[in-house]
PDB file of N, H, CA, C and O in Angstrom:
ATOM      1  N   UNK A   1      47.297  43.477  12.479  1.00  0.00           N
ATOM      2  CA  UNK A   1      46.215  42.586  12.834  1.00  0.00           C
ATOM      3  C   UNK A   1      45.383  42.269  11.593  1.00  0.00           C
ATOM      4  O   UNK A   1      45.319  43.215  10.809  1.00  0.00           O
ATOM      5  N   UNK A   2      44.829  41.332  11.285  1.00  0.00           N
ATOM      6  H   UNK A   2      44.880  40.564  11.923  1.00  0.00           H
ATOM      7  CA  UNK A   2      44.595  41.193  10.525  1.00  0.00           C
ATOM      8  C   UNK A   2      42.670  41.049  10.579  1.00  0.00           C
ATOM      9  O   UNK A   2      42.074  40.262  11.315  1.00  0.00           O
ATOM     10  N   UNK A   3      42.124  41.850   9.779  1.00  0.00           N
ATOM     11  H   UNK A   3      42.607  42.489   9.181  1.00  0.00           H
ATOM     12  CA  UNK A   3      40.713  42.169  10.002  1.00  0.00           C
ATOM     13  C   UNK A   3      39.615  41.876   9.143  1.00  0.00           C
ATOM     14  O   UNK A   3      38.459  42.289   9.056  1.00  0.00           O
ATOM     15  N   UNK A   4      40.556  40.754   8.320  1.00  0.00           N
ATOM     16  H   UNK A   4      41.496  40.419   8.391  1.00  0.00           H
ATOM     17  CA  UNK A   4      39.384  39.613   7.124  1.00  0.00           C
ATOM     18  C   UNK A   4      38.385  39.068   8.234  1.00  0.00           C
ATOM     19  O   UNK A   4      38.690  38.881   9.412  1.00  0.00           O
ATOM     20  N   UNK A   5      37.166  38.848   7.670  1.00  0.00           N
ATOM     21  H   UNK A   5      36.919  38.999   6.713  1.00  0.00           H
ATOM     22  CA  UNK A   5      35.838  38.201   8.464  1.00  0.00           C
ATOM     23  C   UNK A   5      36.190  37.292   8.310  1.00  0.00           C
ATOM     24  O   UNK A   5      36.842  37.025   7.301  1.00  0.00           O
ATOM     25  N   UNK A   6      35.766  35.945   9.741  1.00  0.00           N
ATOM     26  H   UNK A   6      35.236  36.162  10.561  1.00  0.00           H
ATOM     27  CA  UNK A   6      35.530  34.896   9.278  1.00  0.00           C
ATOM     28  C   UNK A   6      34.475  34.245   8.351  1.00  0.00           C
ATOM     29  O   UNK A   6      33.498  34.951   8.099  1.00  0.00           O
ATOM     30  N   UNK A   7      34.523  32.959   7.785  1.00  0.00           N
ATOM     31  H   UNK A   7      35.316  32.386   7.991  1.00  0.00           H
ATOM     32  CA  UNK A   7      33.320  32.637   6.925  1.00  0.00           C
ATOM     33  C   UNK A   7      32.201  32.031   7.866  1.00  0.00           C
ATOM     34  O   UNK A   7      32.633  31.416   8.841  1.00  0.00           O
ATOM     35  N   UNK A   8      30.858  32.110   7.726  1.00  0.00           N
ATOM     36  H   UNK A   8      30.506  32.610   6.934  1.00  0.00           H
ATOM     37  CA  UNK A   8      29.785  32.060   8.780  1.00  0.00           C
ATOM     38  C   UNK A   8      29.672  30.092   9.311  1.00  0.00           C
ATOM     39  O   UNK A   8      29.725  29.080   8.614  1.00  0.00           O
ATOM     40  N   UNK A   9      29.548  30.231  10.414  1.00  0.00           N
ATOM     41  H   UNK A   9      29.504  31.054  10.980  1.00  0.00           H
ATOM     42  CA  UNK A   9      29.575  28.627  10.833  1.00  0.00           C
ATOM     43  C   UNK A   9      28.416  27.761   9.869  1.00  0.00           C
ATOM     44  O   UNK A   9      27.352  28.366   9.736  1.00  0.00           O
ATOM     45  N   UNK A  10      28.495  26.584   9.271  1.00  0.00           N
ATOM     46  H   UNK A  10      29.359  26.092   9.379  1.00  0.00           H
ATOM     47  CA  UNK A  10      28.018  25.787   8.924  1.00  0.00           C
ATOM     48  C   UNK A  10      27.392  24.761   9.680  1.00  0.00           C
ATOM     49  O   UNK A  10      28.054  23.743   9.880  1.00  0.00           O
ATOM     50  N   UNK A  11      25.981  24.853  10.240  1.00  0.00           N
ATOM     51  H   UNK A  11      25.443  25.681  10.077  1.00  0.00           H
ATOM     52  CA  UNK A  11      25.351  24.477  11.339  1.00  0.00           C
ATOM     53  C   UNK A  11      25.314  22.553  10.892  1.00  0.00           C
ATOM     54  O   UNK A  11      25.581  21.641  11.674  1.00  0.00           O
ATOM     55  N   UNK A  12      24.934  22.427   9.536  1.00  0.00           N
ATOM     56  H   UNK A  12      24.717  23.167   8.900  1.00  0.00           H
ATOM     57  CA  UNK A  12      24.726  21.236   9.170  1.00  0.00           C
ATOM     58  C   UNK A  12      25.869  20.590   9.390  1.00  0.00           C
ATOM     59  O   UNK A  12      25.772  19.514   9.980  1.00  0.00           O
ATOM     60  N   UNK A  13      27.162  21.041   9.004  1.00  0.00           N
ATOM     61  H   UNK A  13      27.241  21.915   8.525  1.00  0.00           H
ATOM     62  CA  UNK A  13      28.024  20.336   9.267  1.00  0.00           C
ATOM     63  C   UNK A  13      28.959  19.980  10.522  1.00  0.00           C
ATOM     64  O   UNK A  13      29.798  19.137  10.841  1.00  0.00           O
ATOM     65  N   UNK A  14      28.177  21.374  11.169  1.00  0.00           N
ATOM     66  H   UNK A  14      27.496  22.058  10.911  1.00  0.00           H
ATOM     67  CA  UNK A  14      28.447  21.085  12.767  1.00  0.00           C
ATOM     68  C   UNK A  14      27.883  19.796  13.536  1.00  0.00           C
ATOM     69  O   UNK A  14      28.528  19.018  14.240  1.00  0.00           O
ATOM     70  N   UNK A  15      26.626  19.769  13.250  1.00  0.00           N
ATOM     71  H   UNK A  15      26.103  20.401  12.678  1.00  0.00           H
ATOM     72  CA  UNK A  15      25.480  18.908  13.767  1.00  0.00           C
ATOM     73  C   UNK A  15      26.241  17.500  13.403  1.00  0.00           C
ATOM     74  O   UNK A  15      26.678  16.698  14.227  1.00  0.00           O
ATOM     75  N   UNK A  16      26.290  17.401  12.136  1.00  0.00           N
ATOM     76  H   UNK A  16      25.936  18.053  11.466  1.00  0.00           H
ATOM     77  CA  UNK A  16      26.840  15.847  11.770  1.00  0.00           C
ATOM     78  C   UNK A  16      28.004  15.398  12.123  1.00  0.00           C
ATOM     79  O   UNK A  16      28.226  14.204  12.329  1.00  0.00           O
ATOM     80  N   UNK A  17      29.012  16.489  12.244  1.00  0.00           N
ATOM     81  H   UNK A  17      28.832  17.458  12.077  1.00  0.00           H
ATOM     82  CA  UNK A  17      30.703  15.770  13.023  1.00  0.00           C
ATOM     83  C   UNK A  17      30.329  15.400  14.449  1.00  0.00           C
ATOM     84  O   UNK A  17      30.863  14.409  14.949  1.00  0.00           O
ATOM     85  N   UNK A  18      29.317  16.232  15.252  1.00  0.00           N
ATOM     86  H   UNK A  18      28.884  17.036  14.846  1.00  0.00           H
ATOM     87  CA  UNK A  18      29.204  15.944  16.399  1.00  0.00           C
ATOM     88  C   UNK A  18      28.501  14.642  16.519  1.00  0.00           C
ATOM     89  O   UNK A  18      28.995  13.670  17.091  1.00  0.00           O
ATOM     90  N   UNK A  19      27.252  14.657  15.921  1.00  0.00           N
ATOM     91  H   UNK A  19      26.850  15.447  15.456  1.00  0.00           H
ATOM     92  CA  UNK A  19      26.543  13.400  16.041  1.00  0.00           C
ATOM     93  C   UNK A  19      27.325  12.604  16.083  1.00  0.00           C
ATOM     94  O   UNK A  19      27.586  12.038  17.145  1.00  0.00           O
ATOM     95  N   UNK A  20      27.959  12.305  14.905  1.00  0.00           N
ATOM     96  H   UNK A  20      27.747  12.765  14.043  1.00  0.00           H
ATOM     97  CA  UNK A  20      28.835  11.245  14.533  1.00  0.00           C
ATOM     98  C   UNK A  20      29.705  10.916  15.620  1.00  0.00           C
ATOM     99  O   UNK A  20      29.566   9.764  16.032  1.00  0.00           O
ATOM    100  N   UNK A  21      30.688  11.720  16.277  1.00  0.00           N
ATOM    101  H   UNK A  21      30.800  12.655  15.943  1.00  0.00           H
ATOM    102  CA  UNK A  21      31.398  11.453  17.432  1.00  0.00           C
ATOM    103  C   UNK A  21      30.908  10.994  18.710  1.00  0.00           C
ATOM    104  O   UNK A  21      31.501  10.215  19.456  1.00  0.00           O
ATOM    105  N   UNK A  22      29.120  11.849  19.029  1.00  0.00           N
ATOM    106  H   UNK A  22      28.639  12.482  18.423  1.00  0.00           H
ATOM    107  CA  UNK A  22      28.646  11.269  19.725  1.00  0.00           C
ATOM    108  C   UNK A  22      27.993   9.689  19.639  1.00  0.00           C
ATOM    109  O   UNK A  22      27.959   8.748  20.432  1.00  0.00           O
ATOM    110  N   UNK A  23      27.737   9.803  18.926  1.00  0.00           N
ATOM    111  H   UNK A  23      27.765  10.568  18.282  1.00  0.00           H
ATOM    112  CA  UNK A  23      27.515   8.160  18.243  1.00  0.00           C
ATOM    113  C   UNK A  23      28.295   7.101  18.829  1.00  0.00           C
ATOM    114  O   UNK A  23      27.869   6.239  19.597  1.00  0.00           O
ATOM    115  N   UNK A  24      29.535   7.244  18.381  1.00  0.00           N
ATOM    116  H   UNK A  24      29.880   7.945  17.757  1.00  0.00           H
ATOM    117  CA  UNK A  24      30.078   6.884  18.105  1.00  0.00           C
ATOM    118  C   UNK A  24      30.722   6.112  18.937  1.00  0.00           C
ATOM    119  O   UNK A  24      31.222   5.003  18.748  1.00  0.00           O
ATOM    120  N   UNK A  25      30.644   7.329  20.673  1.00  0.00           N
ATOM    121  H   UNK A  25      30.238   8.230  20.827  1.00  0.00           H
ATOM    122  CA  UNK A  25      31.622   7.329  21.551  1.00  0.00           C
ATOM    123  C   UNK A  25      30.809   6.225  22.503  1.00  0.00           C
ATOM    124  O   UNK A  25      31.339   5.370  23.213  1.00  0.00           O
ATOM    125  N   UNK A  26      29.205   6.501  22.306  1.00  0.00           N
ATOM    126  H   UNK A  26      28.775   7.195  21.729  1.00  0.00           H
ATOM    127  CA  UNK A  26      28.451   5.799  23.017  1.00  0.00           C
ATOM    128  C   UNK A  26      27.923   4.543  22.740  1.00  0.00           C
ATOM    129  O   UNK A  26      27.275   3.847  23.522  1.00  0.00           O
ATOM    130  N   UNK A  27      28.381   4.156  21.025  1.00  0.00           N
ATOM    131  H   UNK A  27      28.907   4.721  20.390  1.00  0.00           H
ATOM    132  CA  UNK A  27      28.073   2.923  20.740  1.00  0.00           C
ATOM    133  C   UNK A  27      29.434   2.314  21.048  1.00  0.00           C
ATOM    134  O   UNK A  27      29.140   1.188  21.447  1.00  0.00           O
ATOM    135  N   UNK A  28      30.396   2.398  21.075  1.00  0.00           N
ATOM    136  H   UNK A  28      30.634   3.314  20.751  1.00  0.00           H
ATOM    137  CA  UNK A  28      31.863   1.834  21.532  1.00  0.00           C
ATOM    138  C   UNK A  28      31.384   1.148  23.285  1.00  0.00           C
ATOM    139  O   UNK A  28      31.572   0.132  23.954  1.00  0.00           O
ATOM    140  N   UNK A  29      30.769   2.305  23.381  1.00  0.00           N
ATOM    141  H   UNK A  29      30.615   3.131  22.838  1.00  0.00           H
ATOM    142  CA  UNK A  29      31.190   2.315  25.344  1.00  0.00           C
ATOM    143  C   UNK A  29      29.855   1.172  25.700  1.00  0.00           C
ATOM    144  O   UNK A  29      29.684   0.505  26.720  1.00  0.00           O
ATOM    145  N   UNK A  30      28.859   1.259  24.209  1.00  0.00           N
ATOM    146  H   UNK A  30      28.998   1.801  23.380  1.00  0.00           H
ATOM    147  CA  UNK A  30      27.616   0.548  24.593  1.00  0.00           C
ATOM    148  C   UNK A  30      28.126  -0.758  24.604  1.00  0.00           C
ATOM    149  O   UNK A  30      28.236  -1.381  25.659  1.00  0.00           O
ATOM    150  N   UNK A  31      28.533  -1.348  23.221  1.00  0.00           N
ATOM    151  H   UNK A  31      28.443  -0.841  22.363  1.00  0.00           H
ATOM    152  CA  UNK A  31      28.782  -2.580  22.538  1.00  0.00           C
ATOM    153  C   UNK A  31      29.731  -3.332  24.007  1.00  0.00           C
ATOM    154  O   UNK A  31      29.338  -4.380  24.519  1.00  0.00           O
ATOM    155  N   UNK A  32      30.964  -2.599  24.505  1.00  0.00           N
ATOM    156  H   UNK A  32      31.283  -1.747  24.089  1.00  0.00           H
ATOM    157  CA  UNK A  32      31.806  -3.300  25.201  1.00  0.00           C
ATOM    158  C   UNK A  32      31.196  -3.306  26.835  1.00  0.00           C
ATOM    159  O   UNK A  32      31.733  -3.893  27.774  1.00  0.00           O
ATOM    160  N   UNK A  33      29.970  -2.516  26.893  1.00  0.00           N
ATOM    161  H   UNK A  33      29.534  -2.039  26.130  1.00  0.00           H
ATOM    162  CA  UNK A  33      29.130  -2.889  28.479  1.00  0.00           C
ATOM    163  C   UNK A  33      28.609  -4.607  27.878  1.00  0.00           C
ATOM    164  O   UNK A  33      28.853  -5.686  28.418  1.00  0.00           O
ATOM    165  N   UNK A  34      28.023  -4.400  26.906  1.00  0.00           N
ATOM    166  H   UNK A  34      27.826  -3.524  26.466  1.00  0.00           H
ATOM    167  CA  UNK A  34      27.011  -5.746  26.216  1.00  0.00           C
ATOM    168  C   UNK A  34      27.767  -6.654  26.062  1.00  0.00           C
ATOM    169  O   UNK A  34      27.613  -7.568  26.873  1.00  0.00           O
ATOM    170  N   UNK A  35      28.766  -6.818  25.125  1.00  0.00           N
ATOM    171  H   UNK A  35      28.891  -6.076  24.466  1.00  0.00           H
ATOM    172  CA  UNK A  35      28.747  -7.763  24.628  1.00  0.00           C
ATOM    173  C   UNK A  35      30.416  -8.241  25.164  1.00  0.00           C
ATOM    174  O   UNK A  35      30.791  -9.413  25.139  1.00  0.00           O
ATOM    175  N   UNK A  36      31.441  -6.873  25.719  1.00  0.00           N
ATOM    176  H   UNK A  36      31.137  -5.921  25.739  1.00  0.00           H
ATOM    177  CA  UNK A  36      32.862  -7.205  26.537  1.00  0.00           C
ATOM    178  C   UNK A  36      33.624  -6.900  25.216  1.00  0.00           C
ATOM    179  O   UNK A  36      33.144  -6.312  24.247  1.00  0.00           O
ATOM    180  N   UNK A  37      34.885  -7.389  25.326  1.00  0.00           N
ATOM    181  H   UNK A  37      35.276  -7.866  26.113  1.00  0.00           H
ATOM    182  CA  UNK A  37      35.714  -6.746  24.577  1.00  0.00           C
ATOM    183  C   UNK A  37      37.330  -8.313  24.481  1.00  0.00           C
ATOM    184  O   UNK A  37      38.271  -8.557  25.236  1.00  0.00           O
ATOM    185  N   UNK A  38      36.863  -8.933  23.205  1.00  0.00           N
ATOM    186  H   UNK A  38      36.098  -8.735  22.591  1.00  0.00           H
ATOM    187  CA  UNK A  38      38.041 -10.139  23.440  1.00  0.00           C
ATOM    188  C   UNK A  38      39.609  -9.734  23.149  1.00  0.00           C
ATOM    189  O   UNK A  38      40.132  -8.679  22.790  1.00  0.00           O
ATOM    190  N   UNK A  39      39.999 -10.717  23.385  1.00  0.00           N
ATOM    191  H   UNK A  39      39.574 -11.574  23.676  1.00  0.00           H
ATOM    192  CA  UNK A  39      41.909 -10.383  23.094  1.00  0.00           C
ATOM    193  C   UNK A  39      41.327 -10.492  21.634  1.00  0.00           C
ATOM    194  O   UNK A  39      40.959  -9.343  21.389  1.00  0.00           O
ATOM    195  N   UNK A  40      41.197 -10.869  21.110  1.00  0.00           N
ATOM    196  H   UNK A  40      41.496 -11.802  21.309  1.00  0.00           H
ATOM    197  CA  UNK A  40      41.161 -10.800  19.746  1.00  0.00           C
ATOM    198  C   UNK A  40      40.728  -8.936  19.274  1.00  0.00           C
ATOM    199  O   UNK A  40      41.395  -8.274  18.479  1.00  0.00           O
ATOM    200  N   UNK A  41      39.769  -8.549  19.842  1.00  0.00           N
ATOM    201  H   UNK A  41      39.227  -9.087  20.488  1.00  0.00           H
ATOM    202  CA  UNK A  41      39.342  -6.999  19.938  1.00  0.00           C
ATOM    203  C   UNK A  41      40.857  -6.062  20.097  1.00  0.00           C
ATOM    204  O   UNK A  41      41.336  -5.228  19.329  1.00  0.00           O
ATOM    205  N   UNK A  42      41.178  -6.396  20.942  1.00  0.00           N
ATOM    206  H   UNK A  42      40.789  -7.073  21.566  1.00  0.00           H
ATOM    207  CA  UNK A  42      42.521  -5.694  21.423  1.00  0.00           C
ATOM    208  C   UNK A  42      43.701  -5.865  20.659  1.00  0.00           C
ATOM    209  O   UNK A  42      44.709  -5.167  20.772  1.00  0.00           O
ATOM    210  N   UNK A  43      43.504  -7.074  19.662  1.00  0.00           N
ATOM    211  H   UNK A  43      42.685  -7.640  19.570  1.00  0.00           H
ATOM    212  CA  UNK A  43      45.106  -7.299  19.249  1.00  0.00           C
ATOM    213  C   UNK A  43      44.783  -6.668  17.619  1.00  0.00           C
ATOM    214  O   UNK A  43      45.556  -6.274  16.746  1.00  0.00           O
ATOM    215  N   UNK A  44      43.394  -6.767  17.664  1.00  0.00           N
ATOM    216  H   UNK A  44      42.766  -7.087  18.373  1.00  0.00           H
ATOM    217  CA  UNK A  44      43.508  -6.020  16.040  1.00  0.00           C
ATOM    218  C   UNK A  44      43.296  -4.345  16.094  1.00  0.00           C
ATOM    219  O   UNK A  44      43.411  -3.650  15.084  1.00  0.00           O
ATOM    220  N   UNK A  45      42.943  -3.763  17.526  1.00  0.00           N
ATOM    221  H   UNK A  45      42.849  -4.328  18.346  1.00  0.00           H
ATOM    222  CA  UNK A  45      43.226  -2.600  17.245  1.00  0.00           C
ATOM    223  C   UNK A  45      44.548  -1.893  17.366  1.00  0.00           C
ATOM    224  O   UNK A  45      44.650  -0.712  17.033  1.00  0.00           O
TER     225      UNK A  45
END
């Protein structure tokens, strides 16, 4: 088994991947309540 410590969590960088995803997930879901989502949206993703 192997009984090396892990290295201690990095809160800052926790905070910011999440933000970011949360952000992220809710400006997507915001923009396409507002403003819809064209074939053009769809064919370039």
């Amino acid at each position: 088994m192997d009984t090396a410590k892990k290295p201690p969590v990095i809160w800052l960088n926790v905070a910011i991947f999440l933000g970011t995803f949360i952000l992220a997930t809710v400006g997507v879901a915001w923009y396409g309540m507002v403003e819809g989502y064209s074939l053009a949206h769809w064919v370039c993703w």
